[in-house]
N, C-alpha and C positions, 0 to 999 in steps of 0.2 A: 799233793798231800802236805800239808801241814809238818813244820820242824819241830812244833814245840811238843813235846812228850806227854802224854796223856796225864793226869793227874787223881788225886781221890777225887777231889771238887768236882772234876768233872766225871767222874763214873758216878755221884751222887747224883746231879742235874741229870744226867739221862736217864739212870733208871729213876726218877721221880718224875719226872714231865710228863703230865697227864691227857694232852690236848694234843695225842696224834691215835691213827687210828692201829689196832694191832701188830696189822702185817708193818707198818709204816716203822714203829716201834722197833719190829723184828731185825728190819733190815739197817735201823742206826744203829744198834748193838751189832750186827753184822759187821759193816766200818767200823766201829769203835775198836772192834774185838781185831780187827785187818791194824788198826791205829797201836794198839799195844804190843798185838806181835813184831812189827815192826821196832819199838820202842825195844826191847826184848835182845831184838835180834843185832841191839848196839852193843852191847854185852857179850852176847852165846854166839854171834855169826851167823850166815844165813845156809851153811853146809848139811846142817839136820832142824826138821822144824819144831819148833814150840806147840803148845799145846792150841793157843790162840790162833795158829793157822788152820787146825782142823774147825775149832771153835766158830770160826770168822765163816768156812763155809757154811753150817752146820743151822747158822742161824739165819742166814741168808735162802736155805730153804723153809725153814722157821717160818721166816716172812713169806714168801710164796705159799706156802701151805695155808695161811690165815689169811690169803686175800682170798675171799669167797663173793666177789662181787661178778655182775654178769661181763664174761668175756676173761674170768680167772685162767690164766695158763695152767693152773692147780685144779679144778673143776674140768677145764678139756681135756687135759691128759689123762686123767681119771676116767675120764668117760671115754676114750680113746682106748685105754687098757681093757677096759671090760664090754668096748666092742659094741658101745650105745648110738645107732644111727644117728644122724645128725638132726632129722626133725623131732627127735625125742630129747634133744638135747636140755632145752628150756624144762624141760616133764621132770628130766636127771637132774637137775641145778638144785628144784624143790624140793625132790623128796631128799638129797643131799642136806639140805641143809637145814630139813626137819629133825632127822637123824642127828645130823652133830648139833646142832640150837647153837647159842648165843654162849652156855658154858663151855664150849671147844673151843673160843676163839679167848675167853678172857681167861679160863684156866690155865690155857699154853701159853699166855702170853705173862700173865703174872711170874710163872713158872720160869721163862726166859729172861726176865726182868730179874726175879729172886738169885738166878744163879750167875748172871753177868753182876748181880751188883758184888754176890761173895766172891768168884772166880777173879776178875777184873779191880778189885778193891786190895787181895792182895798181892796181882801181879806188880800194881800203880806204887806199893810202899816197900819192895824185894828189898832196894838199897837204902834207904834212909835209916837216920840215926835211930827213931824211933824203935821199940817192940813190935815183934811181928805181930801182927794182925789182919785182923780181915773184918768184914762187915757181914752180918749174919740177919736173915728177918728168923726173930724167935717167938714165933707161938706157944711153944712149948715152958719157955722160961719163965723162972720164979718171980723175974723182975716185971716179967710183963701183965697184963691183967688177962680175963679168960677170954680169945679172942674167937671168934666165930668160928664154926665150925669147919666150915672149907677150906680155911685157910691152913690149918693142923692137917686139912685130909689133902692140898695141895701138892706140899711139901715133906718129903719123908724125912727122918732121923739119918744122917750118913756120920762117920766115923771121922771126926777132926785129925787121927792120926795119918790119915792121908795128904792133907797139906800139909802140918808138918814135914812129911818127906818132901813133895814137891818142892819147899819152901830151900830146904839142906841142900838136895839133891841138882836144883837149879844154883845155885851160890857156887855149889863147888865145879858144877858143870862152866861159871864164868869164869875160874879160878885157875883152869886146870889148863896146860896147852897141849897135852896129849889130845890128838883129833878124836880118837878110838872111843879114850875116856869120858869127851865130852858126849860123844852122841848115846854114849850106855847111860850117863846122869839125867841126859833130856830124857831119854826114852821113860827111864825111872820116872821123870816128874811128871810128865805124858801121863802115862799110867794112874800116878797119887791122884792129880788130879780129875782124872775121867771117874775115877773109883769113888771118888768123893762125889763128883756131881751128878752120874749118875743114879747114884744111890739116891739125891738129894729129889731127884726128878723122875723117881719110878712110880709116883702115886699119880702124878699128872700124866703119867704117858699110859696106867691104868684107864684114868680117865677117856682119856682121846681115844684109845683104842676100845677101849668097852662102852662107850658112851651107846652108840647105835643101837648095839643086842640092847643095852638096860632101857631106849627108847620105846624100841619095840614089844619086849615083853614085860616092863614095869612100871614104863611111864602114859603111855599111849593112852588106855583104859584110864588111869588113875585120872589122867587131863581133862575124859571125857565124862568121868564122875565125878570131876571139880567144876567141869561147867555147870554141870545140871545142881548140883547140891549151893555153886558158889561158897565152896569152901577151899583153902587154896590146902596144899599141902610140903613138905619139903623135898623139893625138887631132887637140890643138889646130894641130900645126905644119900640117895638110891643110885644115885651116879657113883659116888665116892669107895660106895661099901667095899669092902674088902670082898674081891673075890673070891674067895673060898666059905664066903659066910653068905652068898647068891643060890636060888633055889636049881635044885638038881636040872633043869631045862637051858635058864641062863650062865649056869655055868659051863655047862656043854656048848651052847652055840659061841659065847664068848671064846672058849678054847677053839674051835673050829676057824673063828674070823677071825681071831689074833692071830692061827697060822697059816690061815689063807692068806692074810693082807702083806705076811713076812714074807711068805715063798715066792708069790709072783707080784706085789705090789711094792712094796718099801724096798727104797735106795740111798745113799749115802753120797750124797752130792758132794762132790771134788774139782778140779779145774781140768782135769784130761777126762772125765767122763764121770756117769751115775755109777754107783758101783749096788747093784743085786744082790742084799743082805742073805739073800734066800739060797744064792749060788756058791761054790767053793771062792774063795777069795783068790784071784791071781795077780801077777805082779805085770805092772803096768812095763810100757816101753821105756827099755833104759835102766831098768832095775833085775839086776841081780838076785833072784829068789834065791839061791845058796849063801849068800853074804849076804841077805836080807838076815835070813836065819841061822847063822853064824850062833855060836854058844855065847853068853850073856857071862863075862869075865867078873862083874861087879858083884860080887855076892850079898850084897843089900839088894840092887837092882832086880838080880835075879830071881830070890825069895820074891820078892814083888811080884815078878811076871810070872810067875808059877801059882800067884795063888789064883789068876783067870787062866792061863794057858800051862801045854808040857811042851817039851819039845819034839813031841809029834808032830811033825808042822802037817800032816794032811789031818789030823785030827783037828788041829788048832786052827788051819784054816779052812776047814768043812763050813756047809751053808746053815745059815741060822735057823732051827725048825722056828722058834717062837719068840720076838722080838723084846716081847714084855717080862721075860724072865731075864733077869740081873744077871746069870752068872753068864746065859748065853751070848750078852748084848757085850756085856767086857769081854766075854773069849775074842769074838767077833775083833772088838777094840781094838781091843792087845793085838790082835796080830794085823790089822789094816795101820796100827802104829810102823811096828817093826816092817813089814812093807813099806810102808810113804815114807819113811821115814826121811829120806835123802830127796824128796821130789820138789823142786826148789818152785816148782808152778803154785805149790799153796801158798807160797808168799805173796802174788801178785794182787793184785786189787779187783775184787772178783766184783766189778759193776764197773759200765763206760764211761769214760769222765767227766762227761755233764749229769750224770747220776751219781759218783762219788761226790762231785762240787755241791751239787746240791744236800746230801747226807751233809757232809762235812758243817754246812750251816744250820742243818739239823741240831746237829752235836750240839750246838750253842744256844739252843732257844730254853729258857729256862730259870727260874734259881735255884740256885743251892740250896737242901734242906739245910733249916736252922740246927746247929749238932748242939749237943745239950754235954757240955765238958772238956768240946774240942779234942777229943780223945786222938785221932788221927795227927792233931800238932804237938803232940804233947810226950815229951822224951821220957819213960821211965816209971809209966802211968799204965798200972795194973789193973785196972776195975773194970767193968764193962759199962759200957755209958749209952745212953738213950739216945736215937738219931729223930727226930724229928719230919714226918714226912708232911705236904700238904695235904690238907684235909678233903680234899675231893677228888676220886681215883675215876679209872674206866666203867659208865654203866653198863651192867649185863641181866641175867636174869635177874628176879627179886631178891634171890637170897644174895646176891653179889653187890647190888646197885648203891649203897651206900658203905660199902667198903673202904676203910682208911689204913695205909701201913703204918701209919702214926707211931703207936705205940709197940709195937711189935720188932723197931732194928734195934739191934746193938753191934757196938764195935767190940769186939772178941780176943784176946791176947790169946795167941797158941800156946804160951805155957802155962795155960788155966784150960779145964776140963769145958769143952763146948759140946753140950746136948744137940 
């Protein structure tokens, strides 16, 4: 692995580079994100981990998940869980991937792009002279113009007061030499930040998880009276819709497969094993479930951890009935933080070395988007400034196929109000 320290320049070059394929995508933000925590961990120590080691695995099944090709370890396991012979196996692959189409793979992956470039833009500038910031894609903003519709339905609205913590919370956690203290600051910034980004990534995980039912009961037919009339329709905007504004049929089967797929399907990929979102959360070998869950002395800290968990810990870590609800997915969080908290195997480089080596030249293939004010070099400079992305992104369905982030990033100063 590489000495030299991750940079903005290059958290821009990766999440712009447009000429690999999804999962491909996934797994260099996988390393990159293993590349920072490391950087991180020159600072805080490797005694409790950062946030970029959950992160680092997180998207490494990211990538597994998106590789949907014949002989996907993601496609056999799936079909291994729900018990599909093996000469049906080819039969399962297609209607697989009728089900989730072409917006599952470029939705998630935008969405993984979107949050490594905010997450990872202000792990890269913690100590520099400059004002804090981060890089932000704003659909929403005044400055940008009105940008297509999926892109707004992508990405949700999250609460910038959460980085800021993270931002204090790690500073002082490098600051402090009380061991105790430090791991209560990480945990704290742990926290800010899961808060922040999954907030930022609850309309795409919407997506991916209700995509199927809206296949089935709202697209299926509409496709079959788009062939015959040759009139096309908007695919994505019946994907995206809010579910609660879905007719009384699809919003029941969606509630149903969003908690079937939590209870006995979704896991949470880690380095000692898959952890069963759907199960009571237990504490691995070597960890102390009582000192796991020790009283939280930081009183910032703690208001924090209380507003997704109590300290019922068999409450706090009960199994998830429903994945896609926010407050369950941070309870969840929060307490697989405070558990892992100390398990020094998330640091390690979770791909074999001729697989790291090759990522690692990954990292490099690219250029820099042009920054329009240089905002990131620029000591003392308040404004929000325009990032420039290449003008030709991943093709997917129609409504996606000429999609440019162009217009759409700014660099964000934490002491101005971010939508």
């Amino acid at each position: 692995m590489s000495d030299t320290p991750i940079t903005a320049d290059d958290v821009l070059r990766i999440a712009a580079y447009q000429d690999r394929s999804a999962a491909l995508q996934a797994m260099v933000i996988a390393y990159s994100y293993h590349r920072v925590a490391a950087d991180l961990a020159e600072r805080l120590g490797r005694e409790t981990n950062n946030w970029y080691c959950y992160a680092t695995w997180t998207s490494k099944a990211i990538g597994e998940s998106l590789d949907l090709r014949a002989g996907s370890p993601f496609i056999a396991g799936f079909g291994s869980r729900l018990g599909v012979p093996k000469r049906f196996r080819r039969m399962f692959r297609a209607a697989l991937l009728t089900l989730l189409g072409p917006s599952y793979q470029l939705g998630l992956a935008l969405a993984n792009r979107a949050i490594f470039l905010e997450t990872a833009s202000l792990a890269v500038t913690l100590w520099d002279d400059a004002p804090d910031r981060f890089l932000k894609v704003s659909p929403e903003s005044d400055l940008t113009p009105a940008p297509p519709e999926f892109l707004a339905d992508l990405l949700s609205p999250a609460d910038p007061r959460y980085l800021k913590d993270a931002v204090r919370f790690t500073r002082e956690a490098a600051e402090t030499e009380d061991p105790q203290a430090r791991a209560e600051l990480m945990l704290g910034a742990n926290i800010a930040l899961s808060a922040y980004e999954q907030a930022r990534a609850q309309a795409s995980l919407e997506l991916v998880l209700y995509r199927p039912v809206r296949w089935l009961t709202r697209v299926s037919w509409r496709s079959l009276r788009s062939l015959v009339t040759r009139k096309p329709f908007p695919r994505i905007r019946l994907y995206t819709a809010a579910h609660a504004d879905q007719p009384w049929l699809t919003r029941t089967l969606e509630s149903l497969w969003s908690s079937l797929y939590t209870r006995h399907f979704f896991a949470v990929r880690t380095p000692l094993s898959d952890i069963r979102v759907g199960r009571p959360l237990t504490a691995p070998a070597g960890v102390d479930i009582d000192e796991a869950w020790a009283p939280i002395r930081d009183e910032r800290v703690r208001k924090l951890a209380e507003e997704f968990v109590t300290e019922d810990r068999e409450a706090s870590t009960a199994g998830v009935a429903d994945w896609v609800s926010y407050p369950e997915r941070m309870r969840f969080i929060v307490a697989y933080f405070r558990v892992y908290q100390r398990v020094r195997a998330l640091y390690t480089v979770p791909f074999a070395k001729e697989v790291a080596d090759g990522l690692a030249q990954e990292m490099e293939r690219g250029l820099v988007p042009e920054a329009v004010g240089d905002m990131l070099d620029r000591t003392g400079l308040r404004r929000r400034k325009v990032y420039r992305y290449p003008s030709e992104t991943d093709p997917d369905a129609h409504e996606m196929a000429h999609f440019d982030f162009e217009p759409f990033l700014e660099a964000i100063p934490l002491d101005q109000p971010a939508t």
